[in-house]
C-alpha positions in Angstrom: 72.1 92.1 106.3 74.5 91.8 108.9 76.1 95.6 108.8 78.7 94.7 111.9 79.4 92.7 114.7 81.0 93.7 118.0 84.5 91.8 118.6 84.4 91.3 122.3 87.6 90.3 124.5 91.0 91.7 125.9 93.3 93.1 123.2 96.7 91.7 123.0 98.1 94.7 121.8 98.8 95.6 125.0 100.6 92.6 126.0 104.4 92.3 125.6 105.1 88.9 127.7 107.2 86.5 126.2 105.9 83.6 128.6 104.0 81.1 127.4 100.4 80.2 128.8 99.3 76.7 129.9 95.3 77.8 128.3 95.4 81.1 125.6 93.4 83.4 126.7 89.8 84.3 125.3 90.2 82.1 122.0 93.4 83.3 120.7 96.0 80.3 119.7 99.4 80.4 118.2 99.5 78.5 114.5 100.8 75.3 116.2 97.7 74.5 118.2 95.9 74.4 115.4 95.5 70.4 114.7 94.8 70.8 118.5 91.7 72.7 118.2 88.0 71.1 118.0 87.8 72.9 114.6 86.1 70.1 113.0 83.5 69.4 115.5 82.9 73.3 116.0 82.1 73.5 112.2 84.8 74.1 109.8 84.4 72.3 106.5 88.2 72.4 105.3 91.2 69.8 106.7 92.8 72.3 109.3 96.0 72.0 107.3 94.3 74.6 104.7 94.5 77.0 106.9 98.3 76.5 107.5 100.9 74.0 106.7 104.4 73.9 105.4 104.0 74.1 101.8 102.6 77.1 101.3 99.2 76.1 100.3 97.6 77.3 104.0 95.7 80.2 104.2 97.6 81.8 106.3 100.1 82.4 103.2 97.8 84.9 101.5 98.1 87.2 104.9 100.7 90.4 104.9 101.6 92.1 108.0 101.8 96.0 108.3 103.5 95.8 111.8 100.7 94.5 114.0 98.4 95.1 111.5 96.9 92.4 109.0 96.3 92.9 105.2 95.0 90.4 103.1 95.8 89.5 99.3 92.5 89.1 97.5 93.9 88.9 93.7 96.9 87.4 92.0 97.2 91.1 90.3 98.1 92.1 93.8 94.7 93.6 95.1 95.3 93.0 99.2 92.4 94.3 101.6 92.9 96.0 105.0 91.5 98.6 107.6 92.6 102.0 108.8 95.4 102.5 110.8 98.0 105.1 111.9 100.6 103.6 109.2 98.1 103.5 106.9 96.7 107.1 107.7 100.1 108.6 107.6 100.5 107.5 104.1 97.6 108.9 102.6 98.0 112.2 100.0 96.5 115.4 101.8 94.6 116.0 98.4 93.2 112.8 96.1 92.8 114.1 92.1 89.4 111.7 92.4 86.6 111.0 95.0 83.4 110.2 95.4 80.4 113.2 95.1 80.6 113.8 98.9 84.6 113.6 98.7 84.3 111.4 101.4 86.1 107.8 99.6 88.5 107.9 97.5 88.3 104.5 94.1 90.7 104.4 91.5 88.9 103.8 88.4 92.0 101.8 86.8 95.7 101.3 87.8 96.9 104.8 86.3 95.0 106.4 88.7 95.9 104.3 91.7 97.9 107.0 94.1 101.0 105.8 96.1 101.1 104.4 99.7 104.2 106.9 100.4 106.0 105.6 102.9 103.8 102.3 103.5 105.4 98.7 103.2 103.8 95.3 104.3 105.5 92.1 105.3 105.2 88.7 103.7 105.9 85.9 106.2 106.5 82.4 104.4 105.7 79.2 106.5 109.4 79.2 107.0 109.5 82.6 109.0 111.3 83.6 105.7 110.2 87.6 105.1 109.9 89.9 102.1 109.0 93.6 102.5 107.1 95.1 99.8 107.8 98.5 99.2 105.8 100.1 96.7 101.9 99.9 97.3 99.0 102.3 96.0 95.2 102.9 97.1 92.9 102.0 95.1 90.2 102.8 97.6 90.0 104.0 100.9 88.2 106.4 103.2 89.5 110.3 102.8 88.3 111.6 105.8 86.8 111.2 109.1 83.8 109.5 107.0 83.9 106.3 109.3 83.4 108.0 112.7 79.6 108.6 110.9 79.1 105.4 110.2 80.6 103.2 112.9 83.4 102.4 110.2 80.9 100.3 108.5 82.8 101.3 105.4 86.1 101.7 106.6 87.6 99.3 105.0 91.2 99.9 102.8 91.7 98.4 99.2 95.5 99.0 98.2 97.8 96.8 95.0 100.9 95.5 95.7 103.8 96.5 93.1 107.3 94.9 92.4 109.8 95.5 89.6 109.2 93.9 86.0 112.0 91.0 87.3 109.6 90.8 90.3 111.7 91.7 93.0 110.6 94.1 95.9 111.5 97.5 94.8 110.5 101.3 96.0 107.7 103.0 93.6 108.3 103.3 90.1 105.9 103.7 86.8 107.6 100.4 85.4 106.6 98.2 88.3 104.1 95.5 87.7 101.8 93.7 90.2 102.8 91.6 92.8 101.6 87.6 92.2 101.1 86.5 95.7 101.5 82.5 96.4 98.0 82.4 98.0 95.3 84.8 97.8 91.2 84.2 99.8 88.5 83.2 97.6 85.3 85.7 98.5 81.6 84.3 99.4 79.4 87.0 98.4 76.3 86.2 100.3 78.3 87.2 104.1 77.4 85.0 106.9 74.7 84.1 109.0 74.2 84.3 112.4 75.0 80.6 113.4 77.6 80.2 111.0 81.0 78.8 112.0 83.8 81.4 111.6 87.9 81.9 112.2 90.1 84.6 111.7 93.7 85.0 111.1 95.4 88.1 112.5 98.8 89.7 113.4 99.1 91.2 116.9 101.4 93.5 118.3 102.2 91.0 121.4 104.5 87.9 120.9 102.6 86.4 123.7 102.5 82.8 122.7 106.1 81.9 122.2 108.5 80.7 125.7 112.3 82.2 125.8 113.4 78.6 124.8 111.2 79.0 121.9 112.1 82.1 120.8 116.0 81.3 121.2 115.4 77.8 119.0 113.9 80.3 116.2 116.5 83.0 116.2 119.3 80.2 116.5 117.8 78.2 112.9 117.2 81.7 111.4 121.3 82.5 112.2 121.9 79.5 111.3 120.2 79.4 108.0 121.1 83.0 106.8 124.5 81.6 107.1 124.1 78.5 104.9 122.2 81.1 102.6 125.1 83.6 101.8 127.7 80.7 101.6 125.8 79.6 98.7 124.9 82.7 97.3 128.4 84.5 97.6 130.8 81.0 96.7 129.6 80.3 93.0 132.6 77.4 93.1 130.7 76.2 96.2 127.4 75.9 93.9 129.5 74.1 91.2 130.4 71.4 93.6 126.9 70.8 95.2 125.6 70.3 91.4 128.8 67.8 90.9 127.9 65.9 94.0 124.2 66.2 93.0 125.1 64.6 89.9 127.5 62.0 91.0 124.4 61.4 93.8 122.2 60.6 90.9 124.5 58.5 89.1 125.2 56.0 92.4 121.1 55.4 92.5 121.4 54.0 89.2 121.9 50.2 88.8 125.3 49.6 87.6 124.4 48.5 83.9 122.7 52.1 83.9 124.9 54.4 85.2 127.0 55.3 82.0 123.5 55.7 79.7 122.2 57.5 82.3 125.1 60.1 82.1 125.4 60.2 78.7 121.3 61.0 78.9 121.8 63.8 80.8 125.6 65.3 80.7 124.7 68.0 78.4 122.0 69.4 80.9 124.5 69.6 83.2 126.9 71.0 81.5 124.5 74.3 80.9 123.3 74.5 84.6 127.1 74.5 85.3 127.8 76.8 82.6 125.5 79.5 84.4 128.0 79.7 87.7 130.9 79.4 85.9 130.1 82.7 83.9 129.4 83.9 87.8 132.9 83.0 89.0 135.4 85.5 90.6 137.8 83.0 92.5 140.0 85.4 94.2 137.0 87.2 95.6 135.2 83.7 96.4 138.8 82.6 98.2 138.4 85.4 100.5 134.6 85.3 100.8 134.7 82.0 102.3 137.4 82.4 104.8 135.3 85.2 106.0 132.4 83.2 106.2 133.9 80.0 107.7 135.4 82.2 110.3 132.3 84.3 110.9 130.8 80.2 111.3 132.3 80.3 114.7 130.7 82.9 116.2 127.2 82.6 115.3 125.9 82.2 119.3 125.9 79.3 121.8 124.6 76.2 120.6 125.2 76.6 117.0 127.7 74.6 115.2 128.1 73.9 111.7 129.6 70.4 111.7 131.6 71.0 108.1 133.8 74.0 109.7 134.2 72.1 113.0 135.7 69.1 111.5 138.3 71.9 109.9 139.1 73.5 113.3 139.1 70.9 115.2 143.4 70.3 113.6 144.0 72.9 115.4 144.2 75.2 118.2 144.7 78.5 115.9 140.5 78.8 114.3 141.3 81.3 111.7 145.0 79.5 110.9 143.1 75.9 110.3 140.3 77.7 108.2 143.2 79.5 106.1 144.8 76.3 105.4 142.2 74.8 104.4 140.6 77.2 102.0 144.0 77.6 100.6 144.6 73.9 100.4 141.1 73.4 98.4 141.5 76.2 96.3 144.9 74.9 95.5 143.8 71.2 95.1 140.4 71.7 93.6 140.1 71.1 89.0 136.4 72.6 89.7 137.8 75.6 89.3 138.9 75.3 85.6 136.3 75.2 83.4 138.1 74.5 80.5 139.6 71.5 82.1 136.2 70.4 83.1 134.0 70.9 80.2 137.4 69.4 77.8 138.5 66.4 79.8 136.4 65.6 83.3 133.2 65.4 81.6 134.2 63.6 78.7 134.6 60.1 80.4 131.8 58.9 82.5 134.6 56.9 84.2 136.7 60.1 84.8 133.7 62.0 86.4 132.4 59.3 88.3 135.8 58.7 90.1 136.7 62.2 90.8 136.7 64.0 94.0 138.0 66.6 96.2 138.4 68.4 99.2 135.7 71.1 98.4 133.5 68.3 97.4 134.3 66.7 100.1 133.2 69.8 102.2 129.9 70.6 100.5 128.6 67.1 100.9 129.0 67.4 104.7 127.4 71.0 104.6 124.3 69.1 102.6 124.5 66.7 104.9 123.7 68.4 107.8 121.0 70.5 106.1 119.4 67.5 105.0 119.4 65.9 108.7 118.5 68.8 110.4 115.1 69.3 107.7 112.6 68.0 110.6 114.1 69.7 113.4 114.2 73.1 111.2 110.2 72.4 109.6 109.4 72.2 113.7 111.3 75.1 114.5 110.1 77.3 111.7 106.5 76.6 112.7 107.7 79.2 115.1 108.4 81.5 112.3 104.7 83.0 111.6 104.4 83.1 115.6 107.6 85.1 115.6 105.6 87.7 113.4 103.0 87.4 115.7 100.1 85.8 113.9 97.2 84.3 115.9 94.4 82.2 115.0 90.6 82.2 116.4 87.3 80.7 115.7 83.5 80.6 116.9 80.1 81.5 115.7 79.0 85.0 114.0 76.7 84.7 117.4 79.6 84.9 119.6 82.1 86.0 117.9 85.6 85.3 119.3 88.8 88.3 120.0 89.9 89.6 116.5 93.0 91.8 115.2 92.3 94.7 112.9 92.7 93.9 109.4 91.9 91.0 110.0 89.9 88.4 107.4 86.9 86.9 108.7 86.6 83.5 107.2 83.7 80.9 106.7 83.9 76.7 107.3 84.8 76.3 104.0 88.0 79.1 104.8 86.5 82.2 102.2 86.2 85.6 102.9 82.9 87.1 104.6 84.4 89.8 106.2 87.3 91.9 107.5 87.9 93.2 110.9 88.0 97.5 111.1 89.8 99.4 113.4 87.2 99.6 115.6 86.9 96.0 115.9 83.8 95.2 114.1 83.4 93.4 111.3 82.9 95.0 108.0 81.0 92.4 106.0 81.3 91.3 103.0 78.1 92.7 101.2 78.8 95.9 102.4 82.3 95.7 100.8 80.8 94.5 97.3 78.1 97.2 97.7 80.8 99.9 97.5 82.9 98.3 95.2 80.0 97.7 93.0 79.8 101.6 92.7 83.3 101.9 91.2 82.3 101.7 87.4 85.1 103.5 85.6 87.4 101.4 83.8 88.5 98.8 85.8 86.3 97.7 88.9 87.8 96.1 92.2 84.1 93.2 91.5 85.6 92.3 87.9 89.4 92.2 88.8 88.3 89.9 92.0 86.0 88.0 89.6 83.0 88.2 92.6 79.6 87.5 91.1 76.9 89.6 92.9 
C-alpha cells in the first residue's frame, strides 16, 4: 500500500506576483493551458475537456475553495473531502459528544450527529467565474487533536456535508436545512494508485500568479459588466416582460409565413403564464426609478466599458442623467407592456395585433440582447479567466515523481477519479487509507455506503 507520497517543489503560497510567466514554474498551469499540455501522450485516459470546459461538466466543477484551500465534493448529498487547515482548525468544537476509543477522530454516525463548521464557509466557482458561498457546513469526520503529527498526517484527512435551505439557497446553519446537490461531484477508485501510474491534481493556491494585469483588468471589466446586466434584469420585471415579448415575436419571424399564425395560436397560452409570473412581480413606480438609477450607474462602470443600449440614449445629449430621464419617462409613458389587462384582453388576442406591435422599451431590450449575444465569445474567453481569478491550478505526472500540489487537493487517476487527497503536509493521503477509516464508521449511516465505494 502506498501510505504517502512526498509533494516536492516551491510552494506558491508564497507568491503574490501578478505577472505572467513565459514557462510555469515546476508543473503548475493555469486552466487555460490545459488543451496545451501533453496530457494525452503523458497518460491521461479522458478528453482534457473533462477535466474543464464551459458547460460545467469538467472536473474542476466538483472543486470548492476554502480561501487558498481546496475541498472536494464527493456525493450529490453534499459529502466534500478536505485536509486540515487554520480555517478549518478554528472551526472545530473544543469538546465533540462522539469520538473514537482513543478520542483521537471524531465520525458522525448519521446526519443528526454531524456538528457544525462554526464559522467555516467554502466557495463554489462556476466555469464562468460566477461564485456562491456556502455557509452552513458540518463535520462528519475529522481529526480532534494533534493525532496527525503521530502519524505523518497519514490520516489527516477532513470529511465535512455541505447544507443549504429546503428552497436550496445558501443560508447560515439551521436544523431545517437540507444537503447541498453539487453540479459535479469525483467518482472514487478504491484500489489507490501504483507507482507508474499517470496522475493530475486540481488545487486552489493562495498566489494569482498566472494571470497578466491586462488579464486581470479584462475579468474584472466582464464581471462589472455582467453584474450590471444581472440586476437590470432582476430589479425591472417590465424589462423581463419585454425580453419574453421580443423572444416571442423572435420565434414567430423564424417561422415560414403560412406558419406563423398556427404557431402562435400553438403556443400563446404558454406565454401568457410565463408573462403572468412578472406581471404579479410588477411595482412600476419603483421599476421607473430603479432603472434610471441603473442606466445612470451604466456610465460609470470604469474605462472601456460601454453598454451600447444606454449610449445610443446619451448620445441626444450633452446632459447624461437629463437624456436617461427623458427617456425612461418617455418609455414608461409610451409603453402598453405595462397594462396587463390591456395585454392579456386585446394585444394577445390577434396574432396580427401582437405581431405588429412595438415600442421604445422593446426597442431597448433587443439592443441590450443584442450586445449580450455578440459579446458570448469574447465573455466565454474572458471567463476562462474566472477559475484562474480564484486561483485554481492544474498539475500532472507519475505517482513516481510526483508533480507540486495544493493542500486539499484531489489526486486524480488517467481516467480523472479520485486516489487520493493532498494533507497539509503535502503528502498524499491515499485512498485505501481513507476507505480504511471510513470503513470503521458503522453506526447508522457510513461515509462507504453514502459514497456507494465498493471495498
Amino acid at each position: 500500500m502506498i501510505k504517502y507520497l512526498v509533494i516536492i517543489g516551491l510552494m506558491l503560497s508564497n507568491i503574490n506576483s501578478l505577472q505572467a510567466k513565459q514557462t510555469p514554474e515546476e508543473g503548475v498551469y493555469p486552466l487555460k493551458m490545459i488543451p496545451t499540455l501533453p496530457l494525452k501522450s503523458s497518460g491521461l485516459a479522458i478528453e482534457p475537456s473533462a477535466i474543464h470546459n464551459n458547460n460545467g461538466s469538467g472536473l474542476s466543477s466538483a472543486l470548492v475553495d476554502f480561501g487558498g484551500y481546496t475541498g472536494t465534493f464527493l456525493s450529490n448529498s453534499g459529502i466534500l473531502i478536505t485536509t486540515s487547515n487554520e480555517k478549518i482548525n478554528a472551526a472545530k468544537p473544543l469538546t465533540f459528544s462522539k469520538t473514537d476509543s482513543l478520542n483521537q477522530y471524531f465520525s458522525a454516525g448519521d446526519k443528526n450527529q454531524e456538528i457544525e463548521a462554526k464559522g467555516l464557509t467554502c466557495t463554489i466557482t462556476d466555469p464562468y467565474g460566477n461564485t456562491t458561498n456556502i455557509f452552513d457546513l458540518r463535520f462528519v469526520y475529522c481529526p480532534i487533536t494533534e493525532a496527525t503529527k503521530a502519524d505523518n498526517g497519514t490520516r489527516d484527512f477532513i470529511v465535512l456535508r455541505a447544507y443549504v435551505s429546503q428552497e436550496g439557497r445558501p443560508t447560515s446553519y439551521s436544523p431545517e436545512n437540507i444537503p447541498y446537490t453539487p453540479t459535479k461531484i469525483l467518482s472514487v477508485n478504491g484500489n489507490g494508485a501504483a507507482m507508474n501510474d499517470f496522475i493530475f491534481s486540481l488545487g486552489f493556491s493562495k498566489a494569482k500568479r498566472y494571470q497578466t494585469k491586462d488579464e486581470v483588468l479584462a475579468l474584472e471589466q466582464q464581471q462589472k459588466t455582467d453584474q450590471w446586466f444581472n440586476e437590470l434584469y432582476s430589479n425591472i420585471p417590465l424589462l423581463r416582460i419585454s425580453k419574453q415579448t421580443n423572444d416571442f415575436k423572435a420565434s414567430l419571424e423564424s417561422q415560414p409565413s403560412s406558419k406563423k399564425e398556427s404557431y402562435y395560436l400553438q403556443n400563446i397560452e404558454a406565454f401568457k403564464q410565463a408573462l403572468l409570473s412578472n406581471y404579479q412581480k410588477m411595482r412600476l413606480d419603483q421599476e421607473r426609478s430603479d432603472l434610471a438609477k441603473l442606466l445612470n450607474s451604466s456610465t460609470n462602470l470604469g474605462p472601456g466599458i460601454t453598454i451600447d443600449a444606454v449610449k445610443k440614449i446619451t448620445d441626444r445629449s450633452t446632459d447624461i442623467s437629463a437624456a436617461i430621464n427623458d427617456f425612461v419617462n418617455d418609455t414608461w409613458g409610451f409603453t402598453k407592456l405595462k397594462d396587463q389587462k390591456y395585454v392579456f384582453g386585446n394585444l394577445l388576442k390577434s396574432f396580427r395585433l401582437f405581431s405588429a406591435y412595438n415600442d421604445g422599451l422593446l426597442v431597448f431590450e433587443n439592443d441590450i440582447s443584442k450586445q449580450l449575444k455578440n459579446t458570448k465569445t469574447e465573455r466565454d474567453n474572458t471567463y476562462q479567466l474566472g477559475l484562474q481569478n480564484s486561483r485554481l491550478l492544474f498539475t500532472f505526472g507519475k505517482i513516481s515523481n510526483p508533480p507540486v500540489a495544493f493542500s486539499g487537493s484531489p489526486v486524480m487517476n488517467a481516467k480523472g477519479e479520485l486516489v487520493g487527497i493532498i494533507n497539509n503536509k503535502l503528502n498524499m493521503v491515499d485512498i485505501r487509507t481513507i476507505i480504511g477509516v471510513s470503513s470503521g464508521i458503522k453506526n447508522g449511516q457510513s461515509i462507504l455506503e453514502e459514497l456507494g465505494i465498493n471495498n
